[in-house]
C-alpha positions in Angstrom: 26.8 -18.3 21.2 28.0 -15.3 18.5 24.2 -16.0 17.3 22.6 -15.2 20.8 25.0 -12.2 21.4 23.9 -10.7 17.7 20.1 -11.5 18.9 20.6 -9.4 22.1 22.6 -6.4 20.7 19.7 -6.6 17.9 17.1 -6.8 20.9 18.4 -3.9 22.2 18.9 -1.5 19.2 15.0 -2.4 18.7 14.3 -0.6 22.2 16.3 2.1 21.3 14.8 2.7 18.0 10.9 2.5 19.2 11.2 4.5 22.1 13.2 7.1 19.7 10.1 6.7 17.2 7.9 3.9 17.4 6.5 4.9 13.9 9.0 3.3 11.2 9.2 0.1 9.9 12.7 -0.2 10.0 12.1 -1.3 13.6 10.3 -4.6 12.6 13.4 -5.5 10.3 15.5 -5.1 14.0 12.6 -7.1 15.5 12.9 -9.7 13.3 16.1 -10.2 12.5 16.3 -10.5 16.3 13.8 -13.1 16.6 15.3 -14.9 14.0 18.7 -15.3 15.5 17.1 -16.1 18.9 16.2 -18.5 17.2 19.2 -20.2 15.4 20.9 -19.6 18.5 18.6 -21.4 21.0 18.3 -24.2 18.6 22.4 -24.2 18.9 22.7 -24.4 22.2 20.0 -27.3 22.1 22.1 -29.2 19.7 25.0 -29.3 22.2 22.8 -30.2 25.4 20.3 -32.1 23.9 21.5 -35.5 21.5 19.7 -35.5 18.7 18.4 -32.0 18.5 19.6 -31.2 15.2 17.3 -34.0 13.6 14.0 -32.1 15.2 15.3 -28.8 13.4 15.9 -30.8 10.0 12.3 -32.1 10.4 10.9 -28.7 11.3 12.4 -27.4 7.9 11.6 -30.6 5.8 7.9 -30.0 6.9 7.8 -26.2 5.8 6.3 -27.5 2.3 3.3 -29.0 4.6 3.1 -26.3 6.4 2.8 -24.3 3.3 -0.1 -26.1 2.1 -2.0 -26.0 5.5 -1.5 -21.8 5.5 -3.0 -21.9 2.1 -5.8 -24.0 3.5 -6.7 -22.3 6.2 -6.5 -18.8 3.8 -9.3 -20.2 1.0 -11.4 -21.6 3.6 -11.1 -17.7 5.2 -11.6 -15.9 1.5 -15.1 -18.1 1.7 -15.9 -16.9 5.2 -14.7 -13.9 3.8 -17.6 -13.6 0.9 -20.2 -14.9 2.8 -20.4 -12.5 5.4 -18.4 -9.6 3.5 -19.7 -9.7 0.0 -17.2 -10.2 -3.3 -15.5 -7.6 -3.3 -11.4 -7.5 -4.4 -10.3 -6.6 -0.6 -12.4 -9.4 0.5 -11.0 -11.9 -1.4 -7.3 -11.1 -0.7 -7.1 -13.8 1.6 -8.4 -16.3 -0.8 -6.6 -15.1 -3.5 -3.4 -15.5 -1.3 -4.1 -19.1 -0.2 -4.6 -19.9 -4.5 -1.1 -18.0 -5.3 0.6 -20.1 -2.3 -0.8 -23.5 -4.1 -0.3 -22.4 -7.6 3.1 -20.9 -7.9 4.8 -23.4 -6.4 3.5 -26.0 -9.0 4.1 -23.4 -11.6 8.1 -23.1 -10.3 8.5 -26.8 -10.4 6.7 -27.0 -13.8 8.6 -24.7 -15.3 12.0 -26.0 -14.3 11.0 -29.3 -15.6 11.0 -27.6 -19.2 14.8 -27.6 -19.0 14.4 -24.1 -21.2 16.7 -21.7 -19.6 13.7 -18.6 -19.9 11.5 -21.2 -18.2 14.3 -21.8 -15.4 15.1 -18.1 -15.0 11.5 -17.3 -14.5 11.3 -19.4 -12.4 13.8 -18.5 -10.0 12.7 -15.1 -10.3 9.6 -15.8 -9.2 11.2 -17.9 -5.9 13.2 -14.6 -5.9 10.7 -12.1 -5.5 8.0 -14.3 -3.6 10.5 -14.9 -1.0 11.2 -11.3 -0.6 7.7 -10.4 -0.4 7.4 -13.5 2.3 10.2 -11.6 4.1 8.5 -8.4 3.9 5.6 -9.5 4.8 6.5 -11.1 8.2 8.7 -8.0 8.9 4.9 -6.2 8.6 3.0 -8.3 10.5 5.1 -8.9 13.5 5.8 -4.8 13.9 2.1 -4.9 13.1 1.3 -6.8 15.7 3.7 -5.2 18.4 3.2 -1.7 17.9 -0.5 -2.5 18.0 0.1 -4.0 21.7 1.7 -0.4 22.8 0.5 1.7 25.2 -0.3 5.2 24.3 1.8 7.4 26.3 0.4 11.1 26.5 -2.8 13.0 27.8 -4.6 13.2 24.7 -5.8 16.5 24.1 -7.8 15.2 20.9 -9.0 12.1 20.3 -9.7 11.2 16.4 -11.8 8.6 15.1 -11.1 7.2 11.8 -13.7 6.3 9.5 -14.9 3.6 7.5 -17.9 2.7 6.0 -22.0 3.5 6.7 -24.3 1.2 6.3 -28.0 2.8 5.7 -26.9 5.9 7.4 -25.8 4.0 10.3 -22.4 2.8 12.1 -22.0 -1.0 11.3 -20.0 -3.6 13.8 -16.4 -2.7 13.1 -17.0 1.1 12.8 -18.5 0.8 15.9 -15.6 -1.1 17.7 -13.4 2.2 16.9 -16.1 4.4 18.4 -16.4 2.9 21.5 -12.2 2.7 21.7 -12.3 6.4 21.5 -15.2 6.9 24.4 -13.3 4.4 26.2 -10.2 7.3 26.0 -13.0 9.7 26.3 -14.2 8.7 30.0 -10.2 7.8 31.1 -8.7 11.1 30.6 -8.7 13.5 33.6 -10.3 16.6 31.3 -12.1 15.8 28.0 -10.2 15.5 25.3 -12.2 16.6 21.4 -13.8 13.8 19.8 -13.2 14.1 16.5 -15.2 11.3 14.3 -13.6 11.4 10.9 -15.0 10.7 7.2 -16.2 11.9 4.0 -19.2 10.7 2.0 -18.8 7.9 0.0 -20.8 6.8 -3.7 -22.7 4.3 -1.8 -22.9 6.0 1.8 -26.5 8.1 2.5 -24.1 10.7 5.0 -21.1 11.5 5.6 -19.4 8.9 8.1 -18.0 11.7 10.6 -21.8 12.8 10.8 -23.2 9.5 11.3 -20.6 9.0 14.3 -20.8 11.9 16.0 -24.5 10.8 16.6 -23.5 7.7 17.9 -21.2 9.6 20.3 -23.5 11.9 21.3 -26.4 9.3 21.7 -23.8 7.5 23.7 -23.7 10.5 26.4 -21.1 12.4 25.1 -21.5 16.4 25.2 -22.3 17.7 21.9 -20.1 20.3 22.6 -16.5 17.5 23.3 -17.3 16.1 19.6 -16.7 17.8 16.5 -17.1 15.8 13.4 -14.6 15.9 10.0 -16.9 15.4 6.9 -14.5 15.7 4.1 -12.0 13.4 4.1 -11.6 10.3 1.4 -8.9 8.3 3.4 -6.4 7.7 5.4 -4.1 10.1 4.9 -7.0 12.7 4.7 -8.4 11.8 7.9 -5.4 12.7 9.9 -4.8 15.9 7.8 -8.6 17.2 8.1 -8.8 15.9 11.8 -5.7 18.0 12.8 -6.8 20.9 11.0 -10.1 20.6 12.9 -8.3 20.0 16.6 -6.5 23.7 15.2 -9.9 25.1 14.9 -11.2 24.2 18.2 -7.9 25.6 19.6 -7.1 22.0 21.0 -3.1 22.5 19.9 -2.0 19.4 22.3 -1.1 15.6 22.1 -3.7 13.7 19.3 -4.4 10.5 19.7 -5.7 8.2 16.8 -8.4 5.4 17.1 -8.7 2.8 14.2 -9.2 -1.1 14.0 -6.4 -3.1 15.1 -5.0 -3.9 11.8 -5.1 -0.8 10.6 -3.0 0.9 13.4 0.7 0.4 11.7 -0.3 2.0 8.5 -2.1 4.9 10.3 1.4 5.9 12.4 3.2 5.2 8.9 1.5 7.7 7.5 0.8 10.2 10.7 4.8 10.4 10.3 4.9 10.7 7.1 2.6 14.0 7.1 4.7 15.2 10.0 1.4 15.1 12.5 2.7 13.8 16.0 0.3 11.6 17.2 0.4 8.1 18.9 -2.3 5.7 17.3 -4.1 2.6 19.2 -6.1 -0.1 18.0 -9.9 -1.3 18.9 -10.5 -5.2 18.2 -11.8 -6.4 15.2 -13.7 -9.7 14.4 -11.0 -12.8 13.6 -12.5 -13.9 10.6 -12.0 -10.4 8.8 -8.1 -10.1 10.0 -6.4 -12.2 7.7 -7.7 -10.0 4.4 -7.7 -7.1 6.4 -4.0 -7.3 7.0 -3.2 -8.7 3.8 -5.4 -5.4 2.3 -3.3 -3.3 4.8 0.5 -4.9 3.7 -0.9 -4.1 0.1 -1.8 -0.8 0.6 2.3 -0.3 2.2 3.9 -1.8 -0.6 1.6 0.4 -2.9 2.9 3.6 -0.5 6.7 2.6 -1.0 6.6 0.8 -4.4 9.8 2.6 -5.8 11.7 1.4 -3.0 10.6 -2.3 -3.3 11.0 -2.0 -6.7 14.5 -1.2 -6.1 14.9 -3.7 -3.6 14.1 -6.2 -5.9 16.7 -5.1 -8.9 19.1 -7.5 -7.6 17.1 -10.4 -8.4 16.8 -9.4 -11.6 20.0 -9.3 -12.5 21.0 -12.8 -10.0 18.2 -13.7 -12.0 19.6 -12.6 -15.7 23.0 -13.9 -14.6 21.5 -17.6 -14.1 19.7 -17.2 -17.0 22.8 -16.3 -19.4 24.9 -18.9 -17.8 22.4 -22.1 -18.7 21.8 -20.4 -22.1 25.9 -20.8 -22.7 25.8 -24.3 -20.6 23.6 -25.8 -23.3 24.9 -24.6 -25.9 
């Protein structure tokens, strides 16, 4: 019972904290950590009511190895699906490469305890130590991922911006396209126009700038040239937002912005609208299922990359649980 109490006062600090600000990810840890003890306390009350119960819950956990193995299965065969319609590059293969490290490390672990050399058993529990925190942190990511990418934008948007991605031959490919059309779709809804602001710089191996090839899809899409203003500069994420407000400024449209991007990409987006102080709400156009599972592997990444002095704090306790274990097989076999 204490379990299902915790879960609802959890449940309802995690409505507190989003409507305060949806934008932090300390609200997935609530969100969690209240599914979680749902959880354990559901399967609690089960166990009382239902004979038996407990066993189901012990072979739900003793299958988690199996389980294992079929997520890594289903992650190569994606990273292959992955090259053949994406190409070989690193962000495509992120998936593949995670269903290969869920195999191998593992085996590694078990292989390396077997030694019986205390390094060998240290290692190896710091790398149960640190895999399982990342595991952690990942599901804390793609469960706020997940529900703040199924919110509904709130406000009037007096600007609508388009984030970029890449050209292909001058023109806007499939999943650039799915963003545009989000942001007519907001476009044609709101009672007056909002600005249309398509966003993106030229890259290498881009013939135009992606904010300039977009605005002609918008306007060729019956938009008035004079409701879309493209941003040409920017290099990525945290550019777009930063050039896109400074163009709303420009145009004198000073009100509520409103940010389109794919649907995996829409948690990082409000991360980092936040971080740059720019108040805007961001929303999510769909994106093809095969690409999702390296797109939000690219995207959880590119967070850890953002925060890596606090995960690397986070994970100094394992280091020394780690050292600790280490030190006290050393003496035990001596």
């Amino acid at each position: 019972m204490f379990s299902l109490i915790l879960a609802a006062a959890l449940g309802a600090l995690y409505v507190y904290l989003r409507r305060k600000d949806p934008r932090m990810l300390r609200n997935g840890i609530v969100l969690v950590a209240a599914g979680w003890f749902a959880f354990v306390g559901a399967a609690q009350v089960l166990a009382r009511w239902v004979p038996g119960f407990e066993w189901v819950v012990l072979a739900a956990f003793a299958l988690a190895p199996l389980a294992v193995v079929v997520l890594a299965g289903f992650l190569i065969a994606n990273g292959v699906t992955m090259m053949r319609h994406e190409g070989r590059s690193l962000g495509n293969l992120l998936s593949l490469v995670a269903g290969a490290a869920l195999l191998v490390l593992p085996l590694a672990a078990v292989l390396l305890v077997a030694t019986l050399n205390p390094l060998a058993v240290g290692l190896a529990a710091l790398l149960f130590f640190v895999c399982s925190y990342l595991g952690v942190v990942f599901v804390v990511f793609l469960a706020y991922a997940v529900a703040y990418g199924r919110m509904k934008h709130t406000v009037e948007p007096d600007s609508v911006v388009i984030l970029g991605s890449q050209v292909i031959d001058g023109k806007v490919p499939p999943l650039l396209r799915s963003r545009l059309d989000k942001g007519l779709e907001l476009y044609r809804r709101a009672p007056s126009a909002p600005l249309l602001i398509p966003s993106g710089g030229q890259g290498a191996d881009e013939s135009r700038p992606e904010g300039v090839a977009m605005a002609e899809y918008l306007v060729q899409a019956g938009t008035p040239a004079r409701d879309v203003a493209a941003e040409d500069r920017a290099a990525n994420t945290a550019q777009n937002l930063q050039f896109s407000e400074a163009v709303a400024r420009d145009h004198g449209r000073t009100g509520p912005l409103v940010v389109v991007t794919n649907n995996y990409h829409v948690l990082r987006a409000a991360l980092l609208s936040r971080k740059l102080g720019i108040d805007a709400q961001v929303v999510g156009s769909p994106t093809a299922r095969y690409f999702l599972p390296s797109a939000f592997l690219r995207e959880f990444a590119a967070v850890l990359s953002e925060h890596k002095r606090l995960h690397a704090l986070m994970c100094l306790p394992f280091i020394a649980l780690t050292a600790l274990l280490t030190a006290a097989l050393v003496l035990a076999s001596q």
